[in-house]
Predicted model as a PDB file, atoms N, CA, C, CB and O in Angstrom, pLDDT in the B-factor column:
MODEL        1                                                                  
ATOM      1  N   UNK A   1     -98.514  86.138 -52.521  1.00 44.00           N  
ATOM      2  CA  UNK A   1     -99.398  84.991 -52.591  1.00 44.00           C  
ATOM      3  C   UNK A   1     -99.016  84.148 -53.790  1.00 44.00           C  
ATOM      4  CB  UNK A   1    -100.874  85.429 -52.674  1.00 44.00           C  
ATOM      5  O   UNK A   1     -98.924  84.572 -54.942  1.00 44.00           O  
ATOM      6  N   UNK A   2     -98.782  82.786 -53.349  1.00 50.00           N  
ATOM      7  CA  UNK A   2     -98.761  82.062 -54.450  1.00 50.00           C  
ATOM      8  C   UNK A   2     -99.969  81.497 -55.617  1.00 50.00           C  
ATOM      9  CB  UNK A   2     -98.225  81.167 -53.928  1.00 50.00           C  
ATOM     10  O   UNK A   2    -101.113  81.381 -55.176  1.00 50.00           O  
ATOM     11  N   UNK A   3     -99.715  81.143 -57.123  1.00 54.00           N  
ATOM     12  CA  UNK A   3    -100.692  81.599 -57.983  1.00 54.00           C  
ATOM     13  C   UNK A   3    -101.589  80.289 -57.599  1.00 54.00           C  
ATOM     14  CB  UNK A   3    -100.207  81.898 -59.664  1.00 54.00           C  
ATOM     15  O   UNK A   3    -102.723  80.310 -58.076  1.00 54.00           O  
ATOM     16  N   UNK A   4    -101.333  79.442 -57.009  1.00 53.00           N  
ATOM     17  CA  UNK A   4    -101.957  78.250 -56.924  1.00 53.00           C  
ATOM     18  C   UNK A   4    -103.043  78.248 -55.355  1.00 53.00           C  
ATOM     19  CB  UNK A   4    -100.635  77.057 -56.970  1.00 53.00           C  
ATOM     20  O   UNK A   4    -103.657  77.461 -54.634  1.00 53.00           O  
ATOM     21  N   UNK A   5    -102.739  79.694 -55.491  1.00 54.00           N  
ATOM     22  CA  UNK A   5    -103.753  80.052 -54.480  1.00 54.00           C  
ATOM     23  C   UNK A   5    -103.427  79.687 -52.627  1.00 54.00           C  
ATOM     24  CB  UNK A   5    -105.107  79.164 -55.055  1.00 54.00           C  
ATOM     25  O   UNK A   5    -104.161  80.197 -51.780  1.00 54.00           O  
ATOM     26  N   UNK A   6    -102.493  78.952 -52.312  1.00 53.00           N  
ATOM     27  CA  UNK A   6    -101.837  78.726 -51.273  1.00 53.00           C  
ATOM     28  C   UNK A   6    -100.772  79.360 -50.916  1.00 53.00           C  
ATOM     29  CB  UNK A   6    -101.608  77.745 -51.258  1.00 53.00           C  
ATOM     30  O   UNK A   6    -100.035  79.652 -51.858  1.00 53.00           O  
ATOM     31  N   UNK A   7    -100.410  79.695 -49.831  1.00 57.00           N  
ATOM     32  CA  UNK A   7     -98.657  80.833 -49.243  1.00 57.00           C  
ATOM     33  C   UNK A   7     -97.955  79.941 -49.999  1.00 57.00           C  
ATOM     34  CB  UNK A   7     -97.844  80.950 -47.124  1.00 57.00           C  
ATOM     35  O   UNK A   7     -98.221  78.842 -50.485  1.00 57.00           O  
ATOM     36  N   UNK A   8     -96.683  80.892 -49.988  1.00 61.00           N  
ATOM     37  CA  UNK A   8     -95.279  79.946 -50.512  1.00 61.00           C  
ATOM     38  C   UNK A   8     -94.966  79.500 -49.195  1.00 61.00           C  
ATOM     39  CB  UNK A   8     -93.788  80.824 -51.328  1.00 61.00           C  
ATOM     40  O   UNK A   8     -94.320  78.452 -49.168  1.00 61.00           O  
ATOM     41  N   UNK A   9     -95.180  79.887 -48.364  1.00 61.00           N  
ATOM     42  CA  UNK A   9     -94.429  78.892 -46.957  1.00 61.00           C  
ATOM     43  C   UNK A   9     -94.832  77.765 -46.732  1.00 61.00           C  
ATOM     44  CB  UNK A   9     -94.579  79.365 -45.552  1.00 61.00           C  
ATOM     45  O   UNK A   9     -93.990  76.872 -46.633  1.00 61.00           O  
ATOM     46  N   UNK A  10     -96.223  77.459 -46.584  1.00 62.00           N  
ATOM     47  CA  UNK A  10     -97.163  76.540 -46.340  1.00 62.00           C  
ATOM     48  C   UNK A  10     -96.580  75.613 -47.576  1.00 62.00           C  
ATOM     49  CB  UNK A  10     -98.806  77.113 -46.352  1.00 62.00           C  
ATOM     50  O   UNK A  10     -95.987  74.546 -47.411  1.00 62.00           O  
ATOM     51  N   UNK A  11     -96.871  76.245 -48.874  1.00 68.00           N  
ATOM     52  CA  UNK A  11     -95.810  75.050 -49.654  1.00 68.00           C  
ATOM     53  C   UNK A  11     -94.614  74.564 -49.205  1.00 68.00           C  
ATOM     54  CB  UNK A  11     -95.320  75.454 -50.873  1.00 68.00           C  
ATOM     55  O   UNK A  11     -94.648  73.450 -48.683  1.00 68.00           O  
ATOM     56  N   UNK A  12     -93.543  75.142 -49.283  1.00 73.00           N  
ATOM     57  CA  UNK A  12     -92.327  75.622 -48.882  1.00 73.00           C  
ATOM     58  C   UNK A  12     -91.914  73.723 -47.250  1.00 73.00           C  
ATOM     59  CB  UNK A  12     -92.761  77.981 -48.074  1.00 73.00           C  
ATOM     60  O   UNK A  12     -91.335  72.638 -47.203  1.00 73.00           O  
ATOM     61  N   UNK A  13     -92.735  74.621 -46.409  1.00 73.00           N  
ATOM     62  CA  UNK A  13     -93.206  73.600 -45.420  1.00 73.00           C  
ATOM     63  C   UNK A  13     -93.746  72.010 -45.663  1.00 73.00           C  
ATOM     64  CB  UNK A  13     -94.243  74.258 -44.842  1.00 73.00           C  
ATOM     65  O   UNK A  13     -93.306  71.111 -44.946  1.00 73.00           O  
ATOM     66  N   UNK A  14     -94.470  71.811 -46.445  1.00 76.00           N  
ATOM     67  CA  UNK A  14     -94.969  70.460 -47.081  1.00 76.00           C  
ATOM     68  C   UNK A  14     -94.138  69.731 -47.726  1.00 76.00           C  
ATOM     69  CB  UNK A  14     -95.940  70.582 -47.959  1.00 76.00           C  
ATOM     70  O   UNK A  14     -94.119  68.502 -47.668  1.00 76.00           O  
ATOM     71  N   UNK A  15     -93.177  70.622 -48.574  1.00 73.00           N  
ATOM     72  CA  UNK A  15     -92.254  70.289 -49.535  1.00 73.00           C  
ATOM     73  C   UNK A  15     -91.714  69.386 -48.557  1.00 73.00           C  
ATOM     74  CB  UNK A  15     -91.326  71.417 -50.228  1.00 73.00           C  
ATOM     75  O   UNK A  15     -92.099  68.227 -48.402  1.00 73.00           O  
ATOM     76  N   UNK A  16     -90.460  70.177 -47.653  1.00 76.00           N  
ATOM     77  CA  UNK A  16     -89.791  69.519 -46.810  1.00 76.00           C  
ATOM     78  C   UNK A  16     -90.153  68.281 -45.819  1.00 76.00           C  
ATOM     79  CB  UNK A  16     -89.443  70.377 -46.247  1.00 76.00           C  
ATOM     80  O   UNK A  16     -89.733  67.130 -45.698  1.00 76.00           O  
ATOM     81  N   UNK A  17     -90.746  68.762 -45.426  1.00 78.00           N  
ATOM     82  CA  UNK A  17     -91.766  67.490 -44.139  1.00 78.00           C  
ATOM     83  C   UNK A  17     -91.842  66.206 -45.204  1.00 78.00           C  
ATOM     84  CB  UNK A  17     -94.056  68.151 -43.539  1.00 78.00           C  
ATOM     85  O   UNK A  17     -91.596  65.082 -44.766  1.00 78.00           O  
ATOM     86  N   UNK A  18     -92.139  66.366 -46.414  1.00 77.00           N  
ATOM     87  CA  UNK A  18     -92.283  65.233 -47.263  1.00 77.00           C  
ATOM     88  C   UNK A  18     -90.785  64.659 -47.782  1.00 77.00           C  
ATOM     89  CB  UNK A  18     -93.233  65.684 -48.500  1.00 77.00           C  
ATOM     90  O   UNK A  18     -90.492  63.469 -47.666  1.00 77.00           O  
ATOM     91  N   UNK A  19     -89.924  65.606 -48.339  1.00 80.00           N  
ATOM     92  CA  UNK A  19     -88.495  65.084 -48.475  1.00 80.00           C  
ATOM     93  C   UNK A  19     -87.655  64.741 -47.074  1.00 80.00           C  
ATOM     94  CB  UNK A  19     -87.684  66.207 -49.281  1.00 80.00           C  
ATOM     95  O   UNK A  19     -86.476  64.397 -47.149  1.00 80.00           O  
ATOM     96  N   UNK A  20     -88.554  64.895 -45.386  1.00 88.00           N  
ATOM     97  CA  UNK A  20     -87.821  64.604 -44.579  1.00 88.00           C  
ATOM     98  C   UNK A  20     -88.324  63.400 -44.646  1.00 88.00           C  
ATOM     99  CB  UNK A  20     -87.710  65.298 -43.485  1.00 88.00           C  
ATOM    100  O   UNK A  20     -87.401  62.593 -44.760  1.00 88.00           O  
ATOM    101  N   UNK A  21     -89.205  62.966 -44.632  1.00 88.00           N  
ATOM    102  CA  UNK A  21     -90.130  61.594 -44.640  1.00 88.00           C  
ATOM    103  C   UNK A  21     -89.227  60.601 -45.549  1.00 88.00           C  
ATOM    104  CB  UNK A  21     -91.866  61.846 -45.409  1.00 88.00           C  
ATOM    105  O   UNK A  21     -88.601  59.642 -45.098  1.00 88.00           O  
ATOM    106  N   UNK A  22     -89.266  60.960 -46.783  1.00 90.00           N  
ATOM    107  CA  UNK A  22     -88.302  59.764 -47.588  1.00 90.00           C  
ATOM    108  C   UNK A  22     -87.341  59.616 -47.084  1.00 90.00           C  
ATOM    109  CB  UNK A  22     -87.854  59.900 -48.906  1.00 90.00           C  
ATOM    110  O   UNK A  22     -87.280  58.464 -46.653  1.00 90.00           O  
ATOM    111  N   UNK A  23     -86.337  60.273 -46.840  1.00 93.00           N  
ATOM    112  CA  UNK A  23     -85.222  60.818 -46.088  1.00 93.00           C  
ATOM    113  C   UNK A  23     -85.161  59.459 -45.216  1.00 93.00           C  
ATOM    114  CB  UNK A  23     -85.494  62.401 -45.230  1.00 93.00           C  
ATOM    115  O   UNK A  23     -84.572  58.419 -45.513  1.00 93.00           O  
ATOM    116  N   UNK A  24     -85.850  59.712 -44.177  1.00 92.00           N  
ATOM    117  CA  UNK A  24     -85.457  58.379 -43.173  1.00 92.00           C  
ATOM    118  C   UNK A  24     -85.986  57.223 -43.604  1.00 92.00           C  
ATOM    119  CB  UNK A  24     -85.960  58.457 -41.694  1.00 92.00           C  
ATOM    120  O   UNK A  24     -85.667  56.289 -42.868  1.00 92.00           O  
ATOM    121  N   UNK A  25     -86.695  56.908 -44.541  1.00 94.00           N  
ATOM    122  CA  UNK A  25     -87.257  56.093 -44.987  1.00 94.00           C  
ATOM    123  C   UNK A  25     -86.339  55.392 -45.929  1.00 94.00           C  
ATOM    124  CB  UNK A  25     -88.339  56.557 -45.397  1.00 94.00           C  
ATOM    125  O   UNK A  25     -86.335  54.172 -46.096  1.00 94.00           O  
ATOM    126  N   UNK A  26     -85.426  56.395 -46.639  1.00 95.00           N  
ATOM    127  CA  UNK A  26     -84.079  55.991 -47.526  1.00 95.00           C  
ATOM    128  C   UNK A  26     -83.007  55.291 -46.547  1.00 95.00           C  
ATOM    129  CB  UNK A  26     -83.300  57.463 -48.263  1.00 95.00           C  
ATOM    130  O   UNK A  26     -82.299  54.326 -46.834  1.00 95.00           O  
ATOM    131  N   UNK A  27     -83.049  56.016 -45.280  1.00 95.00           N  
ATOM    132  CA  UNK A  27     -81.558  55.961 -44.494  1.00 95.00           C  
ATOM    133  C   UNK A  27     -81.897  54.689 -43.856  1.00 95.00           C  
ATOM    134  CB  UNK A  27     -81.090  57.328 -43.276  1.00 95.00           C  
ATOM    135  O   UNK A  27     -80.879  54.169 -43.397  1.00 95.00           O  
ATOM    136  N   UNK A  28     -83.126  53.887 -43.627  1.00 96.00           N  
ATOM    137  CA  UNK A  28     -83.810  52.849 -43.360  1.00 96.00           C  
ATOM    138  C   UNK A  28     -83.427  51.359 -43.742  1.00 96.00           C  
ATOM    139  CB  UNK A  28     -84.869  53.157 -43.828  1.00 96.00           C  
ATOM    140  O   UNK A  28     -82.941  50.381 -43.174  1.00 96.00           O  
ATOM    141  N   UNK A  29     -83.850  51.663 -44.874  1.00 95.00           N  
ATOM    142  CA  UNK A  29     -84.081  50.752 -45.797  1.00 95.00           C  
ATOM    143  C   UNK A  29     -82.494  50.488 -46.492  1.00 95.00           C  
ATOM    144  CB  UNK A  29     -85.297  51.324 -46.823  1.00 95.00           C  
ATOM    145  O   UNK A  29     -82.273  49.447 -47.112  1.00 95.00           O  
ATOM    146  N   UNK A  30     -81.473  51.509 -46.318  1.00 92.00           N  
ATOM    147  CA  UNK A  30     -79.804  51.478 -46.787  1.00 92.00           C  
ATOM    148  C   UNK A  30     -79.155  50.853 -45.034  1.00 92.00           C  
ATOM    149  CB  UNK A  30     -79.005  53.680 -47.405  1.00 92.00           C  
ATOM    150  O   UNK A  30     -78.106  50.209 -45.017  1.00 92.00           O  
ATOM    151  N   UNK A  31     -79.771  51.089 -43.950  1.00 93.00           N  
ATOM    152  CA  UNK A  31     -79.260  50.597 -43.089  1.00 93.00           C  
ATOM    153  C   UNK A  31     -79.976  49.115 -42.587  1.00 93.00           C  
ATOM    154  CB  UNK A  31     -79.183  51.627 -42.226  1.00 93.00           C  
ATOM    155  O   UNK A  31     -79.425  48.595 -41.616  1.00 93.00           O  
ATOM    156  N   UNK A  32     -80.969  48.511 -43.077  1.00 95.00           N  
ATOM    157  CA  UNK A  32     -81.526  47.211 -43.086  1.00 95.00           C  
ATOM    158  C   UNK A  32     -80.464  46.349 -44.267  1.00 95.00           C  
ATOM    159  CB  UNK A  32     -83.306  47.327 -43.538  1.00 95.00           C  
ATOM    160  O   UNK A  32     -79.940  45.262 -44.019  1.00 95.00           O  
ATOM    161  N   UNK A  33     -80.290  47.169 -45.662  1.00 89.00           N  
ATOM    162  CA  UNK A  33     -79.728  46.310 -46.087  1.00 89.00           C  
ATOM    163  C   UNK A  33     -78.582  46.279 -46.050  1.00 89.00           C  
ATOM    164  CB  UNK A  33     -80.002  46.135 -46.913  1.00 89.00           C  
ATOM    165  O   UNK A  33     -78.120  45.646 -47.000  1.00 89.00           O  
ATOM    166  N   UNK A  34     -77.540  46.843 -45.094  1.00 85.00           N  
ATOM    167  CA  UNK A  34     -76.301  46.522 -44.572  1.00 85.00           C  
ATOM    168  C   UNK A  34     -76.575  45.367 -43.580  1.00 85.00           C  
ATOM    169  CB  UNK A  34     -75.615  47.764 -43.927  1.00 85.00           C  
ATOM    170  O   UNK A  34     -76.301  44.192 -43.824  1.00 85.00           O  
ATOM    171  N   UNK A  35     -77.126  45.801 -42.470  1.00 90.00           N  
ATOM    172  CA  UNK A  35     -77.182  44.351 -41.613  1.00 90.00           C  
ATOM    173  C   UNK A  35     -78.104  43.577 -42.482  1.00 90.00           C  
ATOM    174  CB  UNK A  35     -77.836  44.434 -39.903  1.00 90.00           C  
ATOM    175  O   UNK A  35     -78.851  42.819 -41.864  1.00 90.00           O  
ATOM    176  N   UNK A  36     -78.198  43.590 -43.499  1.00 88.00           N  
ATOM    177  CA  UNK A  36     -78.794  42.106 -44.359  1.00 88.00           C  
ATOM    178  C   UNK A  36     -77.976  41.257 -44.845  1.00 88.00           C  
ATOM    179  CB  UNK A  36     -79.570  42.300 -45.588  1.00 88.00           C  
ATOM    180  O   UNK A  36     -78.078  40.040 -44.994  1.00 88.00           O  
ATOM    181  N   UNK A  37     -76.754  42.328 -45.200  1.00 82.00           N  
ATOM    182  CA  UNK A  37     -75.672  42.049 -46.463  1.00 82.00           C  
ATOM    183  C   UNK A  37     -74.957  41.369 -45.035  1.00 82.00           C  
ATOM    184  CB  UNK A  37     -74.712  43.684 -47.640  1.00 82.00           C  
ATOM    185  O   UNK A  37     -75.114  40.148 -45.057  1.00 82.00           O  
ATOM    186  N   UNK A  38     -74.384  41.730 -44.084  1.00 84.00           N  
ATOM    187  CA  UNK A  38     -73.302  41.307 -43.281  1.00 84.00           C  
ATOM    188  C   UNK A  38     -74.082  39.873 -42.614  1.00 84.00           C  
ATOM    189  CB  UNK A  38     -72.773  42.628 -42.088  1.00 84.00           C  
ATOM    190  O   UNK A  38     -73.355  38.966 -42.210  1.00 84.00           O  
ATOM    191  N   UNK A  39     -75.484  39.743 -42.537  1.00 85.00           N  
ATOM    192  CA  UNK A  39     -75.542  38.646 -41.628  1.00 85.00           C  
ATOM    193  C   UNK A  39     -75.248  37.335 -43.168  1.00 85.00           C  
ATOM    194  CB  UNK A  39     -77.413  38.629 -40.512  1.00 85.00           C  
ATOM    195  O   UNK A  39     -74.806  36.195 -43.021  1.00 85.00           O  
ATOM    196  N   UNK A  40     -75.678  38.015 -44.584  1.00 80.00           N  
ATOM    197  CA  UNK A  40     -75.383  37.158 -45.424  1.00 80.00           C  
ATOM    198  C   UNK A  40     -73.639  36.497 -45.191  1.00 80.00           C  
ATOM    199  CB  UNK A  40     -75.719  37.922 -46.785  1.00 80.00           C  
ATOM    200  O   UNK A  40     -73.173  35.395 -44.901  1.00 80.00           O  
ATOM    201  N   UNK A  41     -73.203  37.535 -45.428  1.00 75.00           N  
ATOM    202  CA  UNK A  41     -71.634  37.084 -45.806  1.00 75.00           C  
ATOM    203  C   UNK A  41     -71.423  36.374 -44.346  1.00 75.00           C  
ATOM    204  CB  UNK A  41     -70.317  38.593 -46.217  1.00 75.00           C  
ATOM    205  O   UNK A  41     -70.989  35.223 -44.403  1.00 75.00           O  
ATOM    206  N   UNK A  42     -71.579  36.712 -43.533  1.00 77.00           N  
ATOM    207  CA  UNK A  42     -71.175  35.707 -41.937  1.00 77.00           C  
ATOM    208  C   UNK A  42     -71.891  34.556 -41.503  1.00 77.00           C  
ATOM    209  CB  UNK A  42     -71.373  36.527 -40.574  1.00 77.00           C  
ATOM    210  O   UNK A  42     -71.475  33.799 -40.626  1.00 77.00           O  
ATOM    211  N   UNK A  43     -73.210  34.393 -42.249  1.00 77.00           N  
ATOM    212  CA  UNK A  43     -73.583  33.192 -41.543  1.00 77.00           C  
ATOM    213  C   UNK A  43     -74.031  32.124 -42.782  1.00 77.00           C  
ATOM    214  CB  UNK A  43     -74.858  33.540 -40.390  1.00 77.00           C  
ATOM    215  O   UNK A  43     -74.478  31.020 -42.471  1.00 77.00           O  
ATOM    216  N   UNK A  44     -73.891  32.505 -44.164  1.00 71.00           N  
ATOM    217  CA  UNK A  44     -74.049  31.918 -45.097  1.00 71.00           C  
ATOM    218  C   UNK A  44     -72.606  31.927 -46.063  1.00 71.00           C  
ATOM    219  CB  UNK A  44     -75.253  32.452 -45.597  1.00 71.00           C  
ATOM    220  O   UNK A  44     -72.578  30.987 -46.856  1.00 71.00           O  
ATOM    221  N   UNK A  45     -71.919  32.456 -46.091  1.00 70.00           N  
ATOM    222  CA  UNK A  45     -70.781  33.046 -46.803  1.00 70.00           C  
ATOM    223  C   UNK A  45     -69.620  32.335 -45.829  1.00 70.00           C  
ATOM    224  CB  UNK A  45     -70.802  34.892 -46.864  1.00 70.00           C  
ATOM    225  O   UNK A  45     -69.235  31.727 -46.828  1.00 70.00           O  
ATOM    226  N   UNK A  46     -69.146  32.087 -45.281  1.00 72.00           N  
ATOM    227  CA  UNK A  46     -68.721  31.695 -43.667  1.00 72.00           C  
ATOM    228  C   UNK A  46     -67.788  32.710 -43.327  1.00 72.00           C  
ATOM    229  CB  UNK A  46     -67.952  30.130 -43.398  1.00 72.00           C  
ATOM    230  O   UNK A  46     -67.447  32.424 -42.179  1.00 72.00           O  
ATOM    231  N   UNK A  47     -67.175  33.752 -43.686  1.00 72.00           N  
ATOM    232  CA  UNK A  47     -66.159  34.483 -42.774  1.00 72.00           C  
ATOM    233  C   UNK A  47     -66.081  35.858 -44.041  1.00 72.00           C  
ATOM    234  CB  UNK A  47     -64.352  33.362 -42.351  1.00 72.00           C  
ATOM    235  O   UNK A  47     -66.368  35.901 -45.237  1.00 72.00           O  
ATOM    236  N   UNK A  48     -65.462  37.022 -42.907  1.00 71.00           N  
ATOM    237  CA  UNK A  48     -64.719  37.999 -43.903  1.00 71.00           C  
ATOM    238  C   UNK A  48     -63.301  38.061 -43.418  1.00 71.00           C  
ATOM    239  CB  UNK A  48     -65.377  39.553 -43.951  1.00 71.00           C  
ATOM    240  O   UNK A  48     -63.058  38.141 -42.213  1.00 71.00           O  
ATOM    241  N   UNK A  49     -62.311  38.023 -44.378  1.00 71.00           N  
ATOM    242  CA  UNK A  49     -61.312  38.037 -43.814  1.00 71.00           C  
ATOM    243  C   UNK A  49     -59.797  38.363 -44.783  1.00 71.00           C  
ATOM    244  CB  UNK A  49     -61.448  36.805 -43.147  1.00 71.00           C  
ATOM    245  O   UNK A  49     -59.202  37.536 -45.474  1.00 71.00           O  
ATOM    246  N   UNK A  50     -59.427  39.828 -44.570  1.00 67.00           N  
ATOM    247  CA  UNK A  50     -59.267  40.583 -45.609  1.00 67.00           C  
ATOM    248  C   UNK A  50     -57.151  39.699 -45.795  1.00 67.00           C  
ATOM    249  CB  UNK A  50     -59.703  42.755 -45.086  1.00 67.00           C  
ATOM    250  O   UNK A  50     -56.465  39.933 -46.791  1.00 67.00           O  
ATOM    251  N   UNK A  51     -56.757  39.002 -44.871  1.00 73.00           N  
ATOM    252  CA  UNK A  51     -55.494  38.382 -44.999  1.00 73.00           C  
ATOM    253  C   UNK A  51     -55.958  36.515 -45.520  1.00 73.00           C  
ATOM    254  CB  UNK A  51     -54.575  38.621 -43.247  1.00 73.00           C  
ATOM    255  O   UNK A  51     -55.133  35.841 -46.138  1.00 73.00           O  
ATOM    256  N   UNK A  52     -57.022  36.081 -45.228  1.00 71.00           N  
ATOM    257  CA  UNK A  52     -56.884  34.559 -45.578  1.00 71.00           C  
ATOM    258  C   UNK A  52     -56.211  33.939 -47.036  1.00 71.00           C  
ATOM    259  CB  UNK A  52     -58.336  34.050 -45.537  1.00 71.00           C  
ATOM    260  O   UNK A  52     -56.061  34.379 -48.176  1.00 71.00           O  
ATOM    261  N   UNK A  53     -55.924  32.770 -46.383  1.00 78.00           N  
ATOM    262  CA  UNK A  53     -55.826  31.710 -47.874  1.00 78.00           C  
ATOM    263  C   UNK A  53     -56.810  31.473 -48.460  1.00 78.00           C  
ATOM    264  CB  UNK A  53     -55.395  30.347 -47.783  1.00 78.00           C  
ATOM    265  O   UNK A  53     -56.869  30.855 -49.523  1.00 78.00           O  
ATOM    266  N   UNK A  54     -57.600  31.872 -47.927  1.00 73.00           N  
ATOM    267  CA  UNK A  54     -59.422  31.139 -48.442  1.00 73.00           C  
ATOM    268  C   UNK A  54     -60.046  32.348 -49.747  1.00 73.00           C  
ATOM    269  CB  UNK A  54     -61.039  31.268 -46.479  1.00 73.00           C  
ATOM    270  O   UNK A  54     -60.935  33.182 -49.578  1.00 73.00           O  
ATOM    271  N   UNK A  55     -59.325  32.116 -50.899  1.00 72.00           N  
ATOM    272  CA  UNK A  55     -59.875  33.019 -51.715  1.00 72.00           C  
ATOM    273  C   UNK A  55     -61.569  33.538 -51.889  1.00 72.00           C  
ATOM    274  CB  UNK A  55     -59.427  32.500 -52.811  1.00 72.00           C  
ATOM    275  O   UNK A  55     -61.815  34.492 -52.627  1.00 72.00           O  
ATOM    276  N   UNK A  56     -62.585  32.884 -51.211  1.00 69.00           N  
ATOM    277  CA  UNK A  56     -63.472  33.317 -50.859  1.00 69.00           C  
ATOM    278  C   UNK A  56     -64.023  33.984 -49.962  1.00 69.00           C  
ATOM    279  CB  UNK A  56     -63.766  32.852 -50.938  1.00 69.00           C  
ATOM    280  O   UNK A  56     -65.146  34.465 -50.111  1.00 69.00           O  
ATOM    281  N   UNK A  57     -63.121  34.153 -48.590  1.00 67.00           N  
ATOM    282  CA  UNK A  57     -63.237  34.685 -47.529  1.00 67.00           C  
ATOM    283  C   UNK A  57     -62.804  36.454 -48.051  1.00 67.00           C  
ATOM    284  CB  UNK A  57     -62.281  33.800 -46.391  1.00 67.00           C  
ATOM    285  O   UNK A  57     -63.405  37.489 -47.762  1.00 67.00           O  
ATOM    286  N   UNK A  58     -61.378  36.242 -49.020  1.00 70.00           N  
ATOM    287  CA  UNK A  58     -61.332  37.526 -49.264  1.00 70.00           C  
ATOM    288  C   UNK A  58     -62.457  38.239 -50.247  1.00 70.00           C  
ATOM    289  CB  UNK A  58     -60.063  37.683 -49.732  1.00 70.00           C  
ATOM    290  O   UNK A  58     -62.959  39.357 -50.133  1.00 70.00           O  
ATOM    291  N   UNK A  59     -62.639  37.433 -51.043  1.00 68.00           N  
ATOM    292  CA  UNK A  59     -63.968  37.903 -52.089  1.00 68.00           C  
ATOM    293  C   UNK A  59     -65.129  38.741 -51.080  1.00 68.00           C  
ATOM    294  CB  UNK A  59     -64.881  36.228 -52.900  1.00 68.00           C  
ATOM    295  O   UNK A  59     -65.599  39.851 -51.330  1.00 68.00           O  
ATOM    296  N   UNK A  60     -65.448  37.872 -49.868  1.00 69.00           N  
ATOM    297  CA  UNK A  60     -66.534  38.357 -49.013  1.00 69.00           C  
ATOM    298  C   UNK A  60     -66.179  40.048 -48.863  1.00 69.00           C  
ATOM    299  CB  UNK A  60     -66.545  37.446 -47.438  1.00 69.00           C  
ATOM    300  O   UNK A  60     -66.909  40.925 -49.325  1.00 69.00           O  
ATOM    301  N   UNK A  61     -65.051  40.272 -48.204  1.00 70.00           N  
ATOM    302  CA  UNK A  61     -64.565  42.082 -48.149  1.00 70.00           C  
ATOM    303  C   UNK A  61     -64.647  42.734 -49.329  1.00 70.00           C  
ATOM    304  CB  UNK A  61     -62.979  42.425 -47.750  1.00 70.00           C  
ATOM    305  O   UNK A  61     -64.580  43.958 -49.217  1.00 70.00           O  
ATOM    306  N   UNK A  62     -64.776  42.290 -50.475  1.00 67.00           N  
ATOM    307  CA  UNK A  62     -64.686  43.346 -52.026  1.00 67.00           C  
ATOM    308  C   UNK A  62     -66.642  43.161 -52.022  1.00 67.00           C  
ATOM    309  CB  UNK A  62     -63.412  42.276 -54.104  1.00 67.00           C  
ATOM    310  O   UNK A  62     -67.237  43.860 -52.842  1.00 67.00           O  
ATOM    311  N   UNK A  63     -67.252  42.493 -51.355  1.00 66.00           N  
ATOM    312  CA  UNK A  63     -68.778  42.121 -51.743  1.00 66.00           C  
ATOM    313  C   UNK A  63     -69.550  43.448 -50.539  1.00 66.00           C  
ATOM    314  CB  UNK A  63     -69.265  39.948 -51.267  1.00 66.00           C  
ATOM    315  O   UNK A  63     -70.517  44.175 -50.762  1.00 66.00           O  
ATOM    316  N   UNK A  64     -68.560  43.354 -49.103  1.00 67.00           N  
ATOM    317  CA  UNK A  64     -68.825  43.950 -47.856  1.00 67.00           C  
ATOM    318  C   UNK A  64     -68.279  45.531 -48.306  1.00 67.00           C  
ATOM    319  CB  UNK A  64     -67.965  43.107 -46.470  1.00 67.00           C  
ATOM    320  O   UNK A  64     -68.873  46.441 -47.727  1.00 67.00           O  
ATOM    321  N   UNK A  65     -67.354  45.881 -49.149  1.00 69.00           N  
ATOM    322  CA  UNK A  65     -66.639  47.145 -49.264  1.00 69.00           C  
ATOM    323  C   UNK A  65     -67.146  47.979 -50.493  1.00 69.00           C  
ATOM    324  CB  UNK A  65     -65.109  46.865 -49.387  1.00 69.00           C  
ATOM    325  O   UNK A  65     -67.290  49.194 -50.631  1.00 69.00           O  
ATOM    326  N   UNK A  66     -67.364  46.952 -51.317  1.00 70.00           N  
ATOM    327  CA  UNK A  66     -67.874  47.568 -52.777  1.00 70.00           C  
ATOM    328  C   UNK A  66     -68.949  46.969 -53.327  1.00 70.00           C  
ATOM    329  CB  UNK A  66     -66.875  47.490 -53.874  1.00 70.00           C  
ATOM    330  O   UNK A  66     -68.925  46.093 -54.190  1.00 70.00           O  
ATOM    331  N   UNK A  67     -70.360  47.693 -52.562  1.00 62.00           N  
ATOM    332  CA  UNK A  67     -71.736  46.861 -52.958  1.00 62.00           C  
ATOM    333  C   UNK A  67     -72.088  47.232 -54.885  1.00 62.00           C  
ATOM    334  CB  UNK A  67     -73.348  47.652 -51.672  1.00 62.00           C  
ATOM    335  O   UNK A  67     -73.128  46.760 -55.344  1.00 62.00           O  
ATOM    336  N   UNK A  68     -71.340  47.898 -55.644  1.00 64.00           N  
ATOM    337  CA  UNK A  68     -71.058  47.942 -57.020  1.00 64.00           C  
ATOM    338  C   UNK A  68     -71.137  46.774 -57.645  1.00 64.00           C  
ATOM    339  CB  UNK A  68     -69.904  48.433 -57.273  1.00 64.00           C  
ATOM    340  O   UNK A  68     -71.828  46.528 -58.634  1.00 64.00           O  
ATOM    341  N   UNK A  69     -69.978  45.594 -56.705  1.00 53.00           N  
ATOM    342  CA  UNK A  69     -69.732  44.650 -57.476  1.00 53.00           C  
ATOM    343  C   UNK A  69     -70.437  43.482 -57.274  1.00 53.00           C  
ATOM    344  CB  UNK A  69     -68.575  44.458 -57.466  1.00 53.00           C  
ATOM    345  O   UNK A  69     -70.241  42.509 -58.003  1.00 53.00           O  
TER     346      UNK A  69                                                      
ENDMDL                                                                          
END                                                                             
C-alpha cells in the first residue's frame, strides 16, 4: 500500500493516462505548427526551392529544415 493512502497502480495508472494526454496534445500542437510554418513560406514567402537564383526562395528551405534558425 502506498503511504499516501492510495495503490501504487491506481497511481501508477493516472500518472500515465495524464502523460498520454499531453502527449497528443504536444504531437498536436508540433503538427499544426508545421502546416502553419509551410502554408507561411508558400503563400506569403512565395516558393521553396532548394536550386533557385532567388536567394530567398533558398532561405525559405534553411527556415522549412531548421526551425532553430
Amino acid at each position: 500500500m502506498a503511504v499516501g493512502g492510495g495503490s501504487e497502480e491506481g497511481d501508477t495508472n493516472d500518472k500515465r493516462q495524464s502523460a498520454s494526454r499531453i502527449t497528443v496534445v504536444a504531437h498536436f500542437f508540433g503538427i499544426l505548427a508545421i502546416i502553419l510554418m509551410l502554408v507561411w513560406l508558400l503563400h506569403f514567402c512565395g516558393d521553396i526551392d532548394l536550386d533557385s537564383d532567388v536567394p530567398a526562395h533558398v532561405f525559405n528551405v534553411d527556415i522549412l529544415f531548421d526551425p532553430s534558425s
